[in-house]
C-alpha positions in Angstrom: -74.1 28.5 19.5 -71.2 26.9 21.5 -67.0 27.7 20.5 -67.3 24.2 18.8 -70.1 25.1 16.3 -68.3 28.9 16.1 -65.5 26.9 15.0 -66.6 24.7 12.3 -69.0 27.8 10.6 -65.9 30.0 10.1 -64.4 26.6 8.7 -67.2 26.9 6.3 -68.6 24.0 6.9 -72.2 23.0 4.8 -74.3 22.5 8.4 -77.8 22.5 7.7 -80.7 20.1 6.4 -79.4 19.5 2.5 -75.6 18.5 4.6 -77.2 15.3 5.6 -78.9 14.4 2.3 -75.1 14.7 0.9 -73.4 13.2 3.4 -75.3 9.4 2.9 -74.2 9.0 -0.5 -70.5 9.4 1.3 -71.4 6.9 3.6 -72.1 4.5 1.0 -69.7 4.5 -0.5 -67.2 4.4 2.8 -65.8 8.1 2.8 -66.0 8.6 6.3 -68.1 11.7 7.4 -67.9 14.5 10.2 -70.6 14.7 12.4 -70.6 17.5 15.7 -73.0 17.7 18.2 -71.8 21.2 19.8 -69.7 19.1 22.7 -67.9 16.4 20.2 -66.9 15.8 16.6 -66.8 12.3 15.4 -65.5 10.9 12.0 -68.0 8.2 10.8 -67.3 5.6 8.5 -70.9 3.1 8.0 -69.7 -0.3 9.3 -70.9 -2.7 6.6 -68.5 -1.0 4.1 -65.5 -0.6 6.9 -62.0 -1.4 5.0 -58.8 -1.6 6.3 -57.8 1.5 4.7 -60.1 3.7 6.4 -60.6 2.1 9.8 -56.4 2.9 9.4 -57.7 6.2 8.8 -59.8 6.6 11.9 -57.1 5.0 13.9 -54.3 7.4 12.7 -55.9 10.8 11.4 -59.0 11.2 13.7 -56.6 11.0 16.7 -58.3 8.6 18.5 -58.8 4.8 19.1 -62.0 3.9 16.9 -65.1 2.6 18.6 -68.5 0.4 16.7 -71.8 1.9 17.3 -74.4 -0.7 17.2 -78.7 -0.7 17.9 -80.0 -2.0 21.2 -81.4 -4.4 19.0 -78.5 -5.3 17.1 -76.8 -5.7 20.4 -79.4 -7.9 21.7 -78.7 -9.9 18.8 -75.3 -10.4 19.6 -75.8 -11.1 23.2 -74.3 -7.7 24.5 -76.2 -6.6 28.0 -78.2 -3.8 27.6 -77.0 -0.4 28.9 -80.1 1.2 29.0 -79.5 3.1 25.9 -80.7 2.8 22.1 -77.5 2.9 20.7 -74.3 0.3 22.5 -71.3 1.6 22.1 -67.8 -1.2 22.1 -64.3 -0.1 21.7 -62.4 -1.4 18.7 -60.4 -4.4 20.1 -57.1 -5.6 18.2 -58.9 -8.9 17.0 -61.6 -6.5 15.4 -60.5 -6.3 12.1 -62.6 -4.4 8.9 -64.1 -8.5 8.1 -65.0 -8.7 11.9 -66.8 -5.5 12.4 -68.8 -6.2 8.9 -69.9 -9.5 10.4 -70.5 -7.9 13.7 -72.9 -5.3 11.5 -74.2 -7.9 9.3 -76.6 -10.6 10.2 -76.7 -12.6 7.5 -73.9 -14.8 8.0 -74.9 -14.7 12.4 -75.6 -19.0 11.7 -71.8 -19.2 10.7 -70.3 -17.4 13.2 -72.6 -18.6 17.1 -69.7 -17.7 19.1 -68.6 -13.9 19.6 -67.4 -12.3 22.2 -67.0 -11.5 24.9 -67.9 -7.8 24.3 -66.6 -4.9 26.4 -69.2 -2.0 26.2 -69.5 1.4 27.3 -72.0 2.0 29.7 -72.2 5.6 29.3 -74.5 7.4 27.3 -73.2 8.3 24.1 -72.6 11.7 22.5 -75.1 12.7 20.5 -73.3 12.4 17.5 -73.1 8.6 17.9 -76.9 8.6 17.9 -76.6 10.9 15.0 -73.7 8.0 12.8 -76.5 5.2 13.5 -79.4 7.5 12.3 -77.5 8.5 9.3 -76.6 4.8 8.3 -80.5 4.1 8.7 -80.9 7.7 6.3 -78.2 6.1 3.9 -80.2 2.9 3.8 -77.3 1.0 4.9 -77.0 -1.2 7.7 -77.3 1.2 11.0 -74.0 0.1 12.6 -71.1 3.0 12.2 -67.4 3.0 13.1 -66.6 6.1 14.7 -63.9 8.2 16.3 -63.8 10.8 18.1 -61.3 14.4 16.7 -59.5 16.4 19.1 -60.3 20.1 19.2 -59.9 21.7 16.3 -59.2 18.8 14.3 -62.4 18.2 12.6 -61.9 21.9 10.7 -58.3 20.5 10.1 -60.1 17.6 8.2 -62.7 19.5 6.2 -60.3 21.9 5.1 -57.7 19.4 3.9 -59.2 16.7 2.7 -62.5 17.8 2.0 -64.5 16.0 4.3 -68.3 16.6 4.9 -69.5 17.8 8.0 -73.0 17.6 9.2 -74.4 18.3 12.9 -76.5 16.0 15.1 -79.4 17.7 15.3 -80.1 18.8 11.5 -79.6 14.1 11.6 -82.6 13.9 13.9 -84.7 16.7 12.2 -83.7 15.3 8.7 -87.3 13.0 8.1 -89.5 15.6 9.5 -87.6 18.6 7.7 -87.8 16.8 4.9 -91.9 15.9 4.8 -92.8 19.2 6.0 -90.9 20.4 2.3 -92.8 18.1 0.2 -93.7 20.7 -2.9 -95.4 19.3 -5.9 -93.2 19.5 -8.9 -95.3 18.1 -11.9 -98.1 16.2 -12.9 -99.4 14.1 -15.7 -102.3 12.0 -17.0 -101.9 8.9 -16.6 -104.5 6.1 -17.9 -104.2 2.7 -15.7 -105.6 -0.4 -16.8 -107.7 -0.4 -14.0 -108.7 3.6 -13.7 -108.4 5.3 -17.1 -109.1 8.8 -15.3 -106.1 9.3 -13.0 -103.1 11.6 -12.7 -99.7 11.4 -10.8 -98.4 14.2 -9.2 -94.7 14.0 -8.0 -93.6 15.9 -4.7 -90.2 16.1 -4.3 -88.5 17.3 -0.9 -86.4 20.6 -1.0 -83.4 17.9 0.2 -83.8 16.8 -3.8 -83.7 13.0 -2.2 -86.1 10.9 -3.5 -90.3 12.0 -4.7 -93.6 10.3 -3.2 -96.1 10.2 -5.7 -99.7 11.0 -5.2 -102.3 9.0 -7.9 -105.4 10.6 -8.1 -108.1 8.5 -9.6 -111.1 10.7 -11.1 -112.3 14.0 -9.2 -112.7 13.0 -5.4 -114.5 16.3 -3.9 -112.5 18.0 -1.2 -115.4 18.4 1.0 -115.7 15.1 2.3 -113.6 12.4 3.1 -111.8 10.8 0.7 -111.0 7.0 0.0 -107.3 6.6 0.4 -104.5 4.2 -0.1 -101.1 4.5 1.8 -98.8 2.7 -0.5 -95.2 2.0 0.2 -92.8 1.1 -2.5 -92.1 -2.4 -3.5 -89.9 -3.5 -5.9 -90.5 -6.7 -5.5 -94.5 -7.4 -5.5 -95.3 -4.2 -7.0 -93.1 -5.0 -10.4 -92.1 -8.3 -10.4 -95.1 -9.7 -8.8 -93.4 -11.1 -6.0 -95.5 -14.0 -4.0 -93.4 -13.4 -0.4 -95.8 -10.3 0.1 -99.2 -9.2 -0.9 -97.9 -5.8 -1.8 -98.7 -6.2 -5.6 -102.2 -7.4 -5.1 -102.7 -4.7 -2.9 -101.9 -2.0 -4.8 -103.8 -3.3 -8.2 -106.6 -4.1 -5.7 -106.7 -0.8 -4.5 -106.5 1.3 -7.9 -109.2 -1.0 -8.9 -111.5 -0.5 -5.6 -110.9 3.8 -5.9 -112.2 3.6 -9.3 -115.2 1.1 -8.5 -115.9 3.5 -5.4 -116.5 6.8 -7.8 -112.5 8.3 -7.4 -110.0 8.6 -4.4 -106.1 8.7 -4.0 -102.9 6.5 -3.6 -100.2 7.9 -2.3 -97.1 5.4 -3.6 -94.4 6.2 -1.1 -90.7 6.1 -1.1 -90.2 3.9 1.7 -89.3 0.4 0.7 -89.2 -2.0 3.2 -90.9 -0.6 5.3 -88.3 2.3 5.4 -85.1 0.3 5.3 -84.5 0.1 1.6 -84.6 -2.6 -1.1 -80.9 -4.0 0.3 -81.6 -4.3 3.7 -85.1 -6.1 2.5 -83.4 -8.4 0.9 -81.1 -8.9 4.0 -84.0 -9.4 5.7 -85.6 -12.4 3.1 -82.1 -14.1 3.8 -83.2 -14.0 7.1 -86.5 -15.3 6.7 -85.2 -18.0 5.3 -83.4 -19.2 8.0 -86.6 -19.3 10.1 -87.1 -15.6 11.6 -90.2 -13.6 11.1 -90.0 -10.9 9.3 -90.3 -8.8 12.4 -87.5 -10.5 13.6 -85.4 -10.2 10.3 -85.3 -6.4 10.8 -84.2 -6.5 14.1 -82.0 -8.4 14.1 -80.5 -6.3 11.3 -80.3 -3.6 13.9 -83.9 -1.9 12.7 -87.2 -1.4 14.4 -89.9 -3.6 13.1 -91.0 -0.6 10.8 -89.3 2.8 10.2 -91.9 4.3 8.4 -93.0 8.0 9.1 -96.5 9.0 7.9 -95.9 12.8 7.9 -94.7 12.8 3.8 -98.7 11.2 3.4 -100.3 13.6 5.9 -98.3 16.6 4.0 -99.3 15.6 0.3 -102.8 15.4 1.3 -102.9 18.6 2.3 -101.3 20.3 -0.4 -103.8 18.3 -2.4 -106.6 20.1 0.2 -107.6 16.8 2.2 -107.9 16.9 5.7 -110.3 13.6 5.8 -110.1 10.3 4.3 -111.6 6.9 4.6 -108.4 5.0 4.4 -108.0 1.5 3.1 -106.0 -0.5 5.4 -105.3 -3.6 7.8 -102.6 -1.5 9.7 -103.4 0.7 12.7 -100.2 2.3 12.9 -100.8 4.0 9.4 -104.5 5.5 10.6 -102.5 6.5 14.2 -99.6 8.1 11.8 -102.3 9.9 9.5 -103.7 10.7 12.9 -100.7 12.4 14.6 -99.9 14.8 11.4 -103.5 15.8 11.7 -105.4 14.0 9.1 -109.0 13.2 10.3 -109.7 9.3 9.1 -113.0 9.0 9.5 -113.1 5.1 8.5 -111.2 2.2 8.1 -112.0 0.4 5.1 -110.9 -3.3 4.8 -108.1 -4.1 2.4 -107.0 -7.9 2.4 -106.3 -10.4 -0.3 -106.1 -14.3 0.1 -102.8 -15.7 1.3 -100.5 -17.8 -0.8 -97.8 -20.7 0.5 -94.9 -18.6 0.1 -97.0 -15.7 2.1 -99.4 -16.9 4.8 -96.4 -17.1 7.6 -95.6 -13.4 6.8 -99.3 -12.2 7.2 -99.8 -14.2 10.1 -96.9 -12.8 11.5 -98.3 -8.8 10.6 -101.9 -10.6 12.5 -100.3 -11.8 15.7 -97.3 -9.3 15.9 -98.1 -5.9 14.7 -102.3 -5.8 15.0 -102.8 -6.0 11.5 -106.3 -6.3 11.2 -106.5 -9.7 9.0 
């Protein structure tokens, strides 16, 4: 443990994994939040909720001039040189007011605005912590650009201890997904009859963290012995209840409950990862985007995501506790088999899951075909 870290634990600070799932709801709503990497403490306010008020506040009570944390991608976006790192880091320029730093986080209105810049960027790596602001904005579901500064010694247990602020470290940020999966307990089930498989149960797991349960949907009594037909189902507000036509999502989940109960029983694990693990805002972000001509591989980065932030751990670790360690797994995407893979789930088979295109959809499943290897 360094001086800095002996420092903030006799401030009695909350460090540790259920810290982080406390401190997104303060980023959301724009209460800025301490995060320490054992060489630097940084106050953190999430950029696309930056006021003048609390950039003030960054300016004047963290003690230091504030600084924007951006993705490589967003960066790219923007037309700011690479430095060789994930995360670009630009100082806080006069002209950089709360409306410009929004913009600068937010791509939706990019079309409006061509001509920014000039940027002047750090070339350094950052401090942990800074990878640790963008990863929590991504955690918090809102846009991962942060506004940051950085506390003089001593000053981040000043802040906790008057006004209250959370404090969270770096490295409980990065561990927060996998922590999380690998805590995944089942908390209650229920009979449930679908139109399309009267035999099935849900189960609810829920992560020690108490942030959101995936759900696990058995369909009759698939023996544990041998692999089992399985669906890998993330949430979608959209197609999955209001039978959106911009995705096949909805099809593909009827579709599947229908094929497990045609095929004798199997599972569909629904999980809490919308968007592909950005969240129902940023996907509709992204649909703004898509309408102004980008793919939707392109929408997300140029939100400042990867193409997909899913992790496959939370599937691997229900089926498990459910006492599968095999499954033939309907799909068309090889990155959920090589996830199932990598968390040591055995699939044994790829079984075919596709539905017809419509006009609002065909671009976005060609797009999946030619850009991620969707197999369609």
């Amino acid at each position: 443990m360094t001086d800095r870290d002996e420092q903030f634990d006799r401030a009695g600070l909350s460090y540790g994994h259920n810290a982080v799932d406390r401190a997104r709801p303060e980023l959301r709503r724009g209460v800025p939040v301490l995060i320490a990497d054992g060489a630097v403490v940084i106050a953190v306010v999430a950029a696309e909720v930056v006021t003048p008020e609390n950039l003030a506040w960054l300016a004047a009570v963290a003690g230091s001039e504030p600084n924007l944390a951006l993705t490589a991608n967003r960066a790219n976006v923007l037309h700011i040189n690479p430095t060789g790192h994930d995360c670009i880091t630009l100082p806080v320029a006069d002209h950089m007011t709360a409306d410009v730093l929004r913009g600068l986080a937010d791509p939706t209105s990019d079309l409006d605005q061509p001509l920014r810049g000039p940027f002047q960027r750090d070339m350094e790596r950052p401090a942990d912590a800074v990878f640790a602001a963008v990863k929590l904005c991504k955690l918090a579901q809102v846009l991962p650009a942060a506004v940051y500064a950085v506390c003089g010694d001593g000053d981040g247990v000043v802040l906790t201890r008057s006004q209250g602020l959370l404090a969270v470290h770096a490295a409980d940020v990065d561990a927060f997904e996998t922590r999380s999966s690998l805590s995944l307990t089942q908390v209650t089930a229920a009979a449930v009859p679908l139109a399309d498989a009267e035999d099935a149960r849900i189960l609810a797991f829920r992560p020690a963290d108490g942030s959101l349960e995936h759900l696990a949907i058995v369909i009759g009594e698939p023996p544990t012995g041998a692999p089992v037909l399985t669906r890998l189902h993330s949430e979608c507000f959209t197609g999955d209840l209001l039978g959106s036509l911009r995705c096949d999502c909805g099809e593909q989940l009827r579709g599947a409950v229908r094929e497990i109960t045609e095929a004798g029983g199997g599972i569909l694990l629904y999980l809490a990862q919308e968007g592909r693990g950005i969240g129902l805002i940023n996907k509709l972000r992204a649909y703004r985007l898509q309408d102004q001509g980008f793919d939707t591989i392109d929408a997300n980065e140029r939100l400042g995501f990867d193409a997909d932030e899913r992790v496959f751990l939370p599937a691997a670790e229900m089926l498990k506790k459910l006492g599968y360690g095999q499954v033939r797994l309907m799909t068309n995407n090889p990155d959920k088999m090589a996830g199932l893979t990598q968390y040591g789930i055995a699939v044994t088979e790829r079984v075919p899951h596709a539905f017809p295109a419509n006009n609002h959809n065909e671009f976005y499943l060609a797009t999946k075909k030619r850009r991620s290897g969707h197999h369609l």
